[in-house]
N, C-alpha and C positions, 0 to 999 in steps of 0.2 A: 504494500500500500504506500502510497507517495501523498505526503501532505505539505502543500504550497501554504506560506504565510504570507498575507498580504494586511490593510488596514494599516492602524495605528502602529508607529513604532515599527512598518518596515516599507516604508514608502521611500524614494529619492528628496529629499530637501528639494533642491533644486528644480522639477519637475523636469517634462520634456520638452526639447528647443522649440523656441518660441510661443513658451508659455510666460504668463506672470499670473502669481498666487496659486499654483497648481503644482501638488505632487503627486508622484505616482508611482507606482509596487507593478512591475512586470510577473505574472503568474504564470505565462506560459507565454514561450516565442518557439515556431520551426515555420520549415517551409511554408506550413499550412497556413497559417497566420499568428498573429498573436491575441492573447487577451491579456486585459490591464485594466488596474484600477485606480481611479483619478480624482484626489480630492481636494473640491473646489474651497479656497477662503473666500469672502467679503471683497468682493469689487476684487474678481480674478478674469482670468481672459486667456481664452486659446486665440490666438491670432486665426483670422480666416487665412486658408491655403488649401491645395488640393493634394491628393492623393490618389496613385493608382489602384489602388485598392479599395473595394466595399467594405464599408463599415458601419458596424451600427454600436448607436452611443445610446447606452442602458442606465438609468438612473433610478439610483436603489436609495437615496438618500435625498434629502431638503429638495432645492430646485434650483431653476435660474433661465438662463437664456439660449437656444444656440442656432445656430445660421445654415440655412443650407441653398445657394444658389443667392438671390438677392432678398430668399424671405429669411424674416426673421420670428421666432415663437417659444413663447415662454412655455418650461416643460418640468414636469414636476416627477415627484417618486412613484413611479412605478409605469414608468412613460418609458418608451425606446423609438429614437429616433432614426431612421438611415440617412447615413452619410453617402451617397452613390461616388461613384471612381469618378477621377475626372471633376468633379464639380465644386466649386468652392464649399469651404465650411468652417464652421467655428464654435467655439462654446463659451460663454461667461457667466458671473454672478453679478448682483447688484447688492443688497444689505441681507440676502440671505447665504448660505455655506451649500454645496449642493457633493455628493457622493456619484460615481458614476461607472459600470465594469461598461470598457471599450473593447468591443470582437470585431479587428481588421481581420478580412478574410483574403489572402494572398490569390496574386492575380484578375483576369476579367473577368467582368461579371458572368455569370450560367446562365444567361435567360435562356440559348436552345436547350439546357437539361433542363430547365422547370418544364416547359412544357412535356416533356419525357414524364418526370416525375409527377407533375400537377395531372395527369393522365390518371398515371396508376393510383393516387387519393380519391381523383374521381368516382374509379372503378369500385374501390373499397366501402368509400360515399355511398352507393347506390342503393343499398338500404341493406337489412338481415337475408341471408340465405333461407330458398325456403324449407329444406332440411337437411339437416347433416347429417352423416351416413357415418357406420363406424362402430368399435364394439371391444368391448373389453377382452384382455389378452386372459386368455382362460390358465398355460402353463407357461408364463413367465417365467426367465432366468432366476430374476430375484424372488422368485413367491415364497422360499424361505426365510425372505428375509425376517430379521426379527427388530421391531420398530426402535428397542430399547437399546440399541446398540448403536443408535444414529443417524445418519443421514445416510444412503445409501454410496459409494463413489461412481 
């Protein structure tokens, strides 16, 4: 088992470049992308900038502001924002402190695998089967098992 600490007490000071009032605890970086958690002081500010990569900005804590393209919307705890590739974006606070895990997701976007995928949700969507077929195993391997001894392996 691997247990990542993030929050309080293991965040960067400093934050990430070209931030002001913002620190942040890297919990997981590979190819795939990373995730990270960002937290916002009083009258803090991610500079708007782009990125090649999709990302979506998760806010698990207080609130505040963040920017994507020329709109801007305030966004509170329990709000997730996408930040799309390519397109400006940014995040601040004003008199409140706001918490927030960031999941950039490496390289372009999938919209031809959604529709692949958004396919087969569809299919699964389409309501209950209308009967399942199937039957219990009369001489299982394990039918001696004896339940007091465990979990089976």
């Amino acid at each position: 088992m691997e247990i990542r600490r993030f929050g309080y007490g293991h965040r960067r000071p400093d934050g990430p470049a070209g931030t002001h009032g913002v620190q942040a605890a890297v919990v997981h970086a590979d190819a795939r992308g990373t995730i990270a958690e960002l937290a916002f002081a009083r009258k803090s500010l991610i500079e708007p900038h782009t990125n090649p990569n999709t990302t979506w900005f998760l806010v698990i804590e207080g609130g505040g502001f963040v920017r994507v393209g020329e709109e801007t919307a305030r966004v509170f705890a329990g709000e997730a924002v996408l930040w799309p590739a390519g397109v400006l974006h940014g995040a601040s606070t004003d008199l409140s402190e706001m918490r927030a895990i960031v999941v950039e997701l490496a390289g372009a976007d999938d919209a031809a695998a959604r529709d692949i995928l958004d396919g087969v949700t569809l299919a699964l969507e389409a309501g209950p089967v209308d009967k399942a077929e199937g039957a219990l195993v009369e001489d299982h391997p394990d039918a001696a098992y004896d339940p007091s001894h465990g979990e089976p392996l």
